[in-house]
Backbone bond lengths (Angstrom), bond angles and torsions (degrees), N, CA, C in turn:
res aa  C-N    CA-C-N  psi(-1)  N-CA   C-N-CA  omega(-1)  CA-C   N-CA-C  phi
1 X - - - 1.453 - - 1.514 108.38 -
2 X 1.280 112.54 120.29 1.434 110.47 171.79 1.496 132.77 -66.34
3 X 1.435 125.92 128.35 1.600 126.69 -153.40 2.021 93.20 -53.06
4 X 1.287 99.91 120.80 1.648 113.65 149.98 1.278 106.19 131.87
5 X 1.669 96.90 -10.30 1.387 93.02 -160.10 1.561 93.65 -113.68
6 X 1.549 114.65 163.88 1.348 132.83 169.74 1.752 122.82 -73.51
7 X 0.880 116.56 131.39 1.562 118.51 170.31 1.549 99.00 -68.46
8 X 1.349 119.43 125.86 1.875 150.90 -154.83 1.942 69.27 -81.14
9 X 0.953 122.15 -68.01 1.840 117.61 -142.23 1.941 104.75 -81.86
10 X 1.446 90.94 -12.23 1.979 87.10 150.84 1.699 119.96 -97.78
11 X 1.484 120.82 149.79 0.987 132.57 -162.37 1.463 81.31 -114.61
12 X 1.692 94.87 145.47 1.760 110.86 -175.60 1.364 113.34 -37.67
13 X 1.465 118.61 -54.19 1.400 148.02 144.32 1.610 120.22 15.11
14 X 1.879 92.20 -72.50 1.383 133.72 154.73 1.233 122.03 -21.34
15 X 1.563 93.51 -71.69 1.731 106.63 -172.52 1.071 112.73 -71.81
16 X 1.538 113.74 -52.75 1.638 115.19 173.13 1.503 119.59 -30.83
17 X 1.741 105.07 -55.42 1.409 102.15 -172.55 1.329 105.82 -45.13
18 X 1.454 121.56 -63.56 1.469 152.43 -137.64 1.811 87.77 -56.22
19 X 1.882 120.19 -53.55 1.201 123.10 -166.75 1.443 97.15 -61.62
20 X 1.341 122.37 -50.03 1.372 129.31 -166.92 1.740 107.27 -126.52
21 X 1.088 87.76 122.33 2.057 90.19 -174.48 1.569 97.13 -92.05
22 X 1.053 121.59 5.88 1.529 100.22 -178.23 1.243 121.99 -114.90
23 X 1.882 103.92 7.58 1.551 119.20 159.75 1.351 101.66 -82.28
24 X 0.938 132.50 -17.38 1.844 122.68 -169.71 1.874 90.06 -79.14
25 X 1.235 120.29 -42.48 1.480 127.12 178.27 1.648 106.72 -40.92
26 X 1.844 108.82 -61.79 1.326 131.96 -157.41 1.643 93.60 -48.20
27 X 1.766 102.52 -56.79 1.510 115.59 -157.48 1.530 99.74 -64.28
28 X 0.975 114.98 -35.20 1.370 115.07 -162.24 1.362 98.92 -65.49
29 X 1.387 121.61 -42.42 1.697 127.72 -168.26 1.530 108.89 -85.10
30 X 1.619 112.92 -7.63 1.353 93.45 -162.41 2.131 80.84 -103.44
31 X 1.239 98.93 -11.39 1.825 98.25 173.56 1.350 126.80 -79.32
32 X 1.450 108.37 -7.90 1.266 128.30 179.46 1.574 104.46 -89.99
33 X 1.286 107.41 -53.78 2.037 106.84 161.75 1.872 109.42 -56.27
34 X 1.080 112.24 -40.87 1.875 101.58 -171.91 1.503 104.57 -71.41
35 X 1.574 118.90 -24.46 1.635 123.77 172.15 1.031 102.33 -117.77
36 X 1.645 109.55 94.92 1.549 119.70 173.00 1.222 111.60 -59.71
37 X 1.425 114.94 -49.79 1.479 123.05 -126.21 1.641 87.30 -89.08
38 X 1.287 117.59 -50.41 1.150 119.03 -166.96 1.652 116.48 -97.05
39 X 1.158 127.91 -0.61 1.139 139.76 149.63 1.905 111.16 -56.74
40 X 1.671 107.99 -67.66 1.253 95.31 155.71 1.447 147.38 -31.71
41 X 1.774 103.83 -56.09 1.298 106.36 -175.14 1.465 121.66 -96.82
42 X 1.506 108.57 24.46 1.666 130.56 140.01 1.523 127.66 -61.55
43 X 1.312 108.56 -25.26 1.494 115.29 -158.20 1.866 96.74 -124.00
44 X 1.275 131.19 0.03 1.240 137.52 156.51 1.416 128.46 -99.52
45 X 1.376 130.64 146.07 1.461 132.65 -164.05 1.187 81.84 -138.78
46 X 1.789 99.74 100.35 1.769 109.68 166.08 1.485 93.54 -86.58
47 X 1.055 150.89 9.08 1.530 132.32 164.38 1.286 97.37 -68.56
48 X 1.071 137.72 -25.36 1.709 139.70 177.66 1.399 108.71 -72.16
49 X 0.968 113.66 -26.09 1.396 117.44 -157.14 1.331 123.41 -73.71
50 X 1.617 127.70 162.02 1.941 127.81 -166.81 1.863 76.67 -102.53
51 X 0.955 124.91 132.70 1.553 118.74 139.34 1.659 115.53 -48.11
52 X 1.373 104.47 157.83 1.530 105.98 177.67 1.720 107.20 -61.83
53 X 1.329 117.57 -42.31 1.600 124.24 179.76 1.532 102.88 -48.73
54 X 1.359 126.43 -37.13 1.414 118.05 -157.93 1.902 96.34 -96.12
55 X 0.731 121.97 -1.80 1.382 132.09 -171.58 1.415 107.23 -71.83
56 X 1.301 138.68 112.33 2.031 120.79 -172.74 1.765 100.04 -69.02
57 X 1.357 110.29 148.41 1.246 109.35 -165.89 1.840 102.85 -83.94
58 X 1.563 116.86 -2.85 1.252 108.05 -159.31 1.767 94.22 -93.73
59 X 1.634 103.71 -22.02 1.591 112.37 175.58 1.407 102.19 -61.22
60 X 1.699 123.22 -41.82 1.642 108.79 -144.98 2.098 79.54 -85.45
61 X 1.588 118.69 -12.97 1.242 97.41 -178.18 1.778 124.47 -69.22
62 X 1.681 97.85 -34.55 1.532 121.26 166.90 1.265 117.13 -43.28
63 X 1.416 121.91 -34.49 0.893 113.13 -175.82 1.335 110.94 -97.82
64 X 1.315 143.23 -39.38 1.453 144.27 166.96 1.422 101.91 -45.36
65 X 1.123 113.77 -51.05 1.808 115.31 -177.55 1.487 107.07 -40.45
66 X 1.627 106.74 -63.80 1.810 117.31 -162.89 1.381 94.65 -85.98
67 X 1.328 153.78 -43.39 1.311 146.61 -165.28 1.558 108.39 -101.83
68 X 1.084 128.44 -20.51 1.601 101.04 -170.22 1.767 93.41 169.26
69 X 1.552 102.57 87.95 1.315 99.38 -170.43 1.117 125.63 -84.68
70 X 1.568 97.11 -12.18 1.801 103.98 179.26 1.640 106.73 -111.39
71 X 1.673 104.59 57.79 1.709 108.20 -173.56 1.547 107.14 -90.50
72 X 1.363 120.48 0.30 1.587 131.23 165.85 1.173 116.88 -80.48
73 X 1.362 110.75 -51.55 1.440 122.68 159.52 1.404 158.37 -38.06
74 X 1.638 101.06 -47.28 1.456 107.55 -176.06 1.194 95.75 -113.78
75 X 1.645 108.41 -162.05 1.520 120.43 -176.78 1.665 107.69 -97.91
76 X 1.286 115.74 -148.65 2.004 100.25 162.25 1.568 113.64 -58.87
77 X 0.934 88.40 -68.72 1.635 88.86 -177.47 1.350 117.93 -63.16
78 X 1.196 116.48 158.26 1.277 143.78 164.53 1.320 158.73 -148.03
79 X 1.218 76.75 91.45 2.166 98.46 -162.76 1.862 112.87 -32.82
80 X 1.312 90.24 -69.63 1.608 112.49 176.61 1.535 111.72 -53.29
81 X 1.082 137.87 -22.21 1.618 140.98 -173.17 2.058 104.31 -115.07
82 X 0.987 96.56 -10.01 1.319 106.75 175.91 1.774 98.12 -90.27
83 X 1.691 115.71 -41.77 1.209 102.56 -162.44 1.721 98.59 -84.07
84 X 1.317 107.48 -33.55 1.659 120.00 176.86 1.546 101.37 -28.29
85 X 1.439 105.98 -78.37 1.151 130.47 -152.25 1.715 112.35 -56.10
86 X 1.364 108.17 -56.08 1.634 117.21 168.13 1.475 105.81 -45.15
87 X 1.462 123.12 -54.73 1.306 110.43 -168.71 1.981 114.69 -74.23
88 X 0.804 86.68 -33.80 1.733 93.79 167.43 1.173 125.57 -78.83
89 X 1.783 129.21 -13.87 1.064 124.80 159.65 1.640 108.68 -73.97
90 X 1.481 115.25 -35.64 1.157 121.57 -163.07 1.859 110.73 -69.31
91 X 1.151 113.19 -56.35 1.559 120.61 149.35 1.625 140.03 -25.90
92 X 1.941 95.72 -48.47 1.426 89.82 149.53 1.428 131.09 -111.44
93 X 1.444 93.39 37.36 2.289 84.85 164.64 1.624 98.05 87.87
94 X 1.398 123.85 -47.51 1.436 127.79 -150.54 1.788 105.53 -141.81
95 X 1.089 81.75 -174.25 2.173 94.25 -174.65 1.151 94.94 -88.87
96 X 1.506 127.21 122.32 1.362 127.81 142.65 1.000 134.94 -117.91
97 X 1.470 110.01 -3.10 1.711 122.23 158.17 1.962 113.00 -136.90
98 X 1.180 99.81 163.38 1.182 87.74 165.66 1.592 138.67 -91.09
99 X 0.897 137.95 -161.95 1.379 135.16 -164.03 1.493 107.66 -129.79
100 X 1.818 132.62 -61.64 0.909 149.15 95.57 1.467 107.56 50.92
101 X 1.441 135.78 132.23 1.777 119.88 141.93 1.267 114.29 -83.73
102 X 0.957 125.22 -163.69 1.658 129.75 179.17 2.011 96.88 -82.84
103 X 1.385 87.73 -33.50 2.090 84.49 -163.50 1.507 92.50 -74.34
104 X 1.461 130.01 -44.50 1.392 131.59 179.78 1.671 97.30 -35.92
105 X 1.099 117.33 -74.58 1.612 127.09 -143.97 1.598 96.63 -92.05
106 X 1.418 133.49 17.31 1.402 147.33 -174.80 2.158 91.59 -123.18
107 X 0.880 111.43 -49.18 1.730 112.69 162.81 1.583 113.64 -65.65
108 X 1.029 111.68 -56.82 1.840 112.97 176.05 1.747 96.53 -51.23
109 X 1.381 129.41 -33.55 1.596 111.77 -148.17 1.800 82.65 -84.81
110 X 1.437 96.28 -61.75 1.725 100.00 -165.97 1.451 113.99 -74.42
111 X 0.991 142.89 3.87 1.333 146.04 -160.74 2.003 113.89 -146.28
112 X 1.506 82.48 26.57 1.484 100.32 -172.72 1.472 102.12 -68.19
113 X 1.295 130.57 -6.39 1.402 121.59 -167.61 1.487 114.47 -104.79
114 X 1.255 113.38 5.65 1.873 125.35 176.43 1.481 98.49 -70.75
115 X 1.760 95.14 145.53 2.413 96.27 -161.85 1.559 91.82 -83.21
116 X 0.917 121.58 167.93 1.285 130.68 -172.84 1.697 101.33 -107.56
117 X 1.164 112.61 162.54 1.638 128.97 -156.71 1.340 112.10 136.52
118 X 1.270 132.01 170.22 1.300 130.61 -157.21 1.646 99.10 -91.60
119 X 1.428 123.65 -11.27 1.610 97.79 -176.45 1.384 105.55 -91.11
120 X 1.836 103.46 -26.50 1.804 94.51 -171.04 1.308 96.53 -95.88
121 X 1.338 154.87 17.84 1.353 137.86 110.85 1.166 124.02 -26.05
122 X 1.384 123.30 -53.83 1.328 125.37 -165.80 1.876 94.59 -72.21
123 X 1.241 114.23 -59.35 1.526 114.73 -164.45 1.737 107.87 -67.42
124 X 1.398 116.60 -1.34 1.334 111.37 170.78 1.540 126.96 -126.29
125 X 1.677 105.29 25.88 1.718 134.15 -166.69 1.606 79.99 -135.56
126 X 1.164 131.29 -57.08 1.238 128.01 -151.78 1.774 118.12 -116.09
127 X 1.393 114.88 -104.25 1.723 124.78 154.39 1.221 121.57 -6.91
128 X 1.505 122.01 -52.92 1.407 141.31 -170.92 1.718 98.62 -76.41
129 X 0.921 110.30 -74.28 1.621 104.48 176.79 1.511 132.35 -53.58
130 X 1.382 113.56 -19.71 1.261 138.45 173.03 1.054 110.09 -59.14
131 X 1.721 114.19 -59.27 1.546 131.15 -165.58 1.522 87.22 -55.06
132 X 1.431 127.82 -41.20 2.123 106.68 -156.03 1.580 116.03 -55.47
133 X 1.097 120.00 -9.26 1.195 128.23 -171.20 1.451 100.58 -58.81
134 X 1.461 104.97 -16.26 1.706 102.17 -163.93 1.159 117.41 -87.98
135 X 1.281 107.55 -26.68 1.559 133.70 -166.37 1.232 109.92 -108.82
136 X 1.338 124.47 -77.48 1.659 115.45 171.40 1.479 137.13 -102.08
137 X 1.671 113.24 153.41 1.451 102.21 176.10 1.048 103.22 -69.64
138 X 1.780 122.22 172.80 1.293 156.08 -137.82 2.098 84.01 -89.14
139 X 1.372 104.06 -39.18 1.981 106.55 -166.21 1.870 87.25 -98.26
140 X 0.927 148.22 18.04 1.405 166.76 169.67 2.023 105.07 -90.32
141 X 1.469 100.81 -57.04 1.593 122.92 -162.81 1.701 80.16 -67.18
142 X 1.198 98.85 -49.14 2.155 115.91 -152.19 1.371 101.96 -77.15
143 X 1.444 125.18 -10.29 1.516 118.92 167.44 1.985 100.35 -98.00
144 X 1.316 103.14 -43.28 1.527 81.11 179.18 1.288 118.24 -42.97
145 X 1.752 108.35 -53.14 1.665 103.49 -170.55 0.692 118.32 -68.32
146 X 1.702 143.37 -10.39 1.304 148.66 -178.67 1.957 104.12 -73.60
147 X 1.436 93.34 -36.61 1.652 99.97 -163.80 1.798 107.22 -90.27
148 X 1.396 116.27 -7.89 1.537 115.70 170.93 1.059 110.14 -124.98
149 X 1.212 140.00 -10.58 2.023 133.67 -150.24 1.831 70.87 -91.41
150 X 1.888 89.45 151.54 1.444 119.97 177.04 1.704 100.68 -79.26
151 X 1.755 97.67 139.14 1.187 98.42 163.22 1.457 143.06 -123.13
152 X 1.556 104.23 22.18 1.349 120.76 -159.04 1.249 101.40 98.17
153 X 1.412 107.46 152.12 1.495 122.64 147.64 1.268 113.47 57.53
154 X 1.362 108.87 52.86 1.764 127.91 172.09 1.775 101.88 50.13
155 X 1.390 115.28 22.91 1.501 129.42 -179.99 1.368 99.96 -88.09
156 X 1.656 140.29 102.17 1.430 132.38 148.44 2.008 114.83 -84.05
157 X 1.160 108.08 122.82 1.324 84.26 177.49 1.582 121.08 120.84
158 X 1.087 135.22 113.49 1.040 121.83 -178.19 1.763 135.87 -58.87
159 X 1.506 102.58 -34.48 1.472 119.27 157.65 1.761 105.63 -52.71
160 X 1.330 119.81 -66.15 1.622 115.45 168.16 1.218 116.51 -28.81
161 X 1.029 116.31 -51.79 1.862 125.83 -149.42 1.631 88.65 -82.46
162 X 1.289 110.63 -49.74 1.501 106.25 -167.64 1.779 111.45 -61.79
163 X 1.156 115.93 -38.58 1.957 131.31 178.06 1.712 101.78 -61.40
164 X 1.583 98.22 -53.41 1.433 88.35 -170.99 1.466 111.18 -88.28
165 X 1.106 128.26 30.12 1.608 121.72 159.17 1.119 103.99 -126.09
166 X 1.430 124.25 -43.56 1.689 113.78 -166.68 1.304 99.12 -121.49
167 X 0.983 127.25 -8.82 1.816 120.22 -179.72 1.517 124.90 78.43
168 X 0.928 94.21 25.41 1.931 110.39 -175.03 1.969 121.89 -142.70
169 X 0.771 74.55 -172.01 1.731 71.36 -162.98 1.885 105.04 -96.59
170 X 1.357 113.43 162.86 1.973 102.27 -164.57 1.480 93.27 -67.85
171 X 1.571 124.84 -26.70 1.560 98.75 -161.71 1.529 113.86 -75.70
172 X 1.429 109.95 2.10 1.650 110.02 171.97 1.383 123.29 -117.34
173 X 1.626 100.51 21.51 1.257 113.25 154.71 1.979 135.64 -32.95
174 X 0.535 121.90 146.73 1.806 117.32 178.89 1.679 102.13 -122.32
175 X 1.862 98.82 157.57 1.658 82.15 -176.14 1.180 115.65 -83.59
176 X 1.188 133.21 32.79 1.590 118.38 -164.17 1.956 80.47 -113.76
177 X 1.538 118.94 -54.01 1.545 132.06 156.57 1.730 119.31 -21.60
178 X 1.509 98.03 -42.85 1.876 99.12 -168.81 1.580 90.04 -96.95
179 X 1.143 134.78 -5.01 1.449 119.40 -161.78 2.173 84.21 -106.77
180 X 1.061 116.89 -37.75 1.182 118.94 -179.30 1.847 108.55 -59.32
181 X 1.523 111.97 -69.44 1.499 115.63 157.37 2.025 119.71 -41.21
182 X 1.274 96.13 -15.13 1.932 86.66 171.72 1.510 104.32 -95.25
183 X 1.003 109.67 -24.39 1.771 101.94 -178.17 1.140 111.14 -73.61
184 X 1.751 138.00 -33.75 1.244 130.86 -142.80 1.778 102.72 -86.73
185 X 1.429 115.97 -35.24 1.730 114.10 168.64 1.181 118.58 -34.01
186 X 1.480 116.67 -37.11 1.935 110.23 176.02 1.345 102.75 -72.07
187 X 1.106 170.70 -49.62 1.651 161.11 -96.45 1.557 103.33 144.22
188 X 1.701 120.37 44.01 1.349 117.48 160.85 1.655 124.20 -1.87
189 X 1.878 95.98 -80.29 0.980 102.98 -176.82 1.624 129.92 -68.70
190 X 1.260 122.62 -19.04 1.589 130.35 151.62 1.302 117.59 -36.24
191 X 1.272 93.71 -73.87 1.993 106.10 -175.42 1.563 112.06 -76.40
192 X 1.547 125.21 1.64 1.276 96.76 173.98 1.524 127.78 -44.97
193 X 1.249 120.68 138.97 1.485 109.38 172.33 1.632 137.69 -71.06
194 X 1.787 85.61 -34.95 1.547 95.76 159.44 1.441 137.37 -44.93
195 X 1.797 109.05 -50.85 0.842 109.28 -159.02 1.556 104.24 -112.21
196 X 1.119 113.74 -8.21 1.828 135.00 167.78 1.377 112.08 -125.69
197 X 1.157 118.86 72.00 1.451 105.04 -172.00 1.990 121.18 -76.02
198 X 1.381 93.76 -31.97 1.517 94.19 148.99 1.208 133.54 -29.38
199 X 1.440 103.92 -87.73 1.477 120.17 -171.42 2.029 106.22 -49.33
200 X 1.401 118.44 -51.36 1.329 125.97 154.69 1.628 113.97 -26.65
201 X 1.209 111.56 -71.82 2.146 102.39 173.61 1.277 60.69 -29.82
202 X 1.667 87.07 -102.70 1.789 104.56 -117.69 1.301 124.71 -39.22
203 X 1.315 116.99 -15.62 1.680 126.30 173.19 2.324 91.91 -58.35
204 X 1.140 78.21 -85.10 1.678 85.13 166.34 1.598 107.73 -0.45
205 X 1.247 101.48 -69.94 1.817 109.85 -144.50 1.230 91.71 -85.27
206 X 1.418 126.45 -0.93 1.799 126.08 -173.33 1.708 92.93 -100.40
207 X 1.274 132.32 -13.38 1.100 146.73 -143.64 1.638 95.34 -113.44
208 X 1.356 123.12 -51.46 1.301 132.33 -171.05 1.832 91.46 -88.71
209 X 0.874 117.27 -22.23 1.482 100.78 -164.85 1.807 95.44 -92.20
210 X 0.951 124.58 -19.51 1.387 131.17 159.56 1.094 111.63 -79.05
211 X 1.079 162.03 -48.48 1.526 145.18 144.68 1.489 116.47 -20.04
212 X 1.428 111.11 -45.15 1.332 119.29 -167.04 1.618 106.77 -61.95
213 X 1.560 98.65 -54.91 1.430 106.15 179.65 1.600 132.70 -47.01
214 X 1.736 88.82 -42.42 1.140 98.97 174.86 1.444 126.21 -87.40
215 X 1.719 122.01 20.35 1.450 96.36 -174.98 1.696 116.82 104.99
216 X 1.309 117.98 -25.65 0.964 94.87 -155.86 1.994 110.56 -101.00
217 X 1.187 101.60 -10.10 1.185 124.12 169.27 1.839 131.87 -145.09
218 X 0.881 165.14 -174.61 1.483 152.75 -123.87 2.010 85.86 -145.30
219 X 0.941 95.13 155.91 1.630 107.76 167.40 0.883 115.10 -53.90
220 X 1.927 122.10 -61.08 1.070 136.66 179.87 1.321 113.96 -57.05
221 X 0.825 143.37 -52.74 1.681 153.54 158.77 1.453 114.17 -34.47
222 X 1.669 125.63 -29.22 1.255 123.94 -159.05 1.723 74.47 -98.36
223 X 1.347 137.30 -36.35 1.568 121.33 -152.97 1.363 91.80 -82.14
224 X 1.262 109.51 -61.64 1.736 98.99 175.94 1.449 127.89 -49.46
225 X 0.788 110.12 -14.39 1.932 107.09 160.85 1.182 132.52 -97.16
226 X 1.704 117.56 -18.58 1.404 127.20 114.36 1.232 133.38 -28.01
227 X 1.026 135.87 -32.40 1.091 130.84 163.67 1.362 119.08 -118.06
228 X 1.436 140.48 44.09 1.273 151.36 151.13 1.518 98.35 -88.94
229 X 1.736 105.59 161.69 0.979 136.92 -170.21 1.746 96.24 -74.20
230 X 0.714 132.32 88.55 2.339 121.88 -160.67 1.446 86.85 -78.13
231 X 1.078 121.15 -56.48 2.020 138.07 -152.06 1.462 102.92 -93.50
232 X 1.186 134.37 126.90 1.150 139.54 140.53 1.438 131.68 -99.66
């Protein structure tokens, strides 16, 4: 190539990277935000995956209860469950709900690789979660997180989580089982049961007693599954 001139078979693109390799990085991440949909569903293995049908409906309630109870309701964000949650964690000493929506902390899991700085903060707290509206329904968002969020104990996945605690598959889950698997997404490693089996109940029984409140099961129902055998 003669000095001044550009090599014809690199694209501006090309060269740029070549001067600076850590714009080829930038582009790459900022092409992964302009193709949501499929940027995402690069980095998921639905051959792993529970369908929403196979999912127990009293688990997907456990989890709306303890993580994000108004996830039918709002948009990503959530002002009102953000303010809920702080003041009720703050009251009891500890976490008992989350703060977070389900789509917030479903973008943080899969989209963990956006650079940090104050704009792609904003587009991956805010913008970024916004956009799913486009792409998936609200029980769409609620199977991804079901099918990647950590569950303790080298468990990704709700099929995982369910083998490695009880040895069976989610649709033969029990509620005292799905209310135990909804608590562990806030502080996995806290509530494992294995290895904390304590802290696990009582995660549990904070889990059923929020269901209770909310509707989604009877009082009586939350004590008796409290007091079932959950762990074998």
């Amino acid at each position: 190539v003669e000095e001044g001139k550009s090599n014809p078979s690199l694209s501006p693109d090309t060269e740029d990277s070549k001067k600076d390799p850590s714009l080829s990085t930038v582009k790459e991440k900022l092409g992964n935000i302009l193709h949501f949909k499929e940027s995402l569903e690069a980095r998921v293995d639905r051959n792993k995956f529970i369908s929403q049908k196979e999912i127990p409906d009293l688990l997907k309630k456990g989890i709306i209860a303890t993580e994000d109870r108004r996830f039918y309701e709002h948009g990503a964000i959530d002002p009102i469950g953000v303010t809920r949650a702080a003041v009720t964690n703050y009251f009891a000493g500890h976490t008992l709900e989350g703060g977070s929506t389900i789509t917030q902390q479903t973008v943080k899991k899969l989209f963990f690789f956006l650079m940090t700085g104050p704009s792609f903060v904003k587009w991956k707290n805010s913008l970024l979660p916004s956009s799913w509206k486009n792409y998936y329904t609200k029980d769409q968002i609620l199977e991804l997180y079901l099918n990647t969020i950590y569950f303790g104990h080298g468990a990704y996945g709700l099929k995982e989580a369910s083998l490695t605690y009880f040895g069976k598959e989610p649709k033969d889950l029990d509620l005292s089982q799905c209310a135990m698997l909804a608590g562990l997404p806030q502080a996995p490693s806290a509530y494992d049961p294995i290895d904390h089996p304590k802290e696990g109940a009582q995660r549990m029984t904070v889990v059923l007693t929020l269901m209770a409140q909310q509707g989604y099961i009877s009082p009586e129902d939350a004590a008796k599954a409290a007091m079932n055998l959950w762990l074998k």
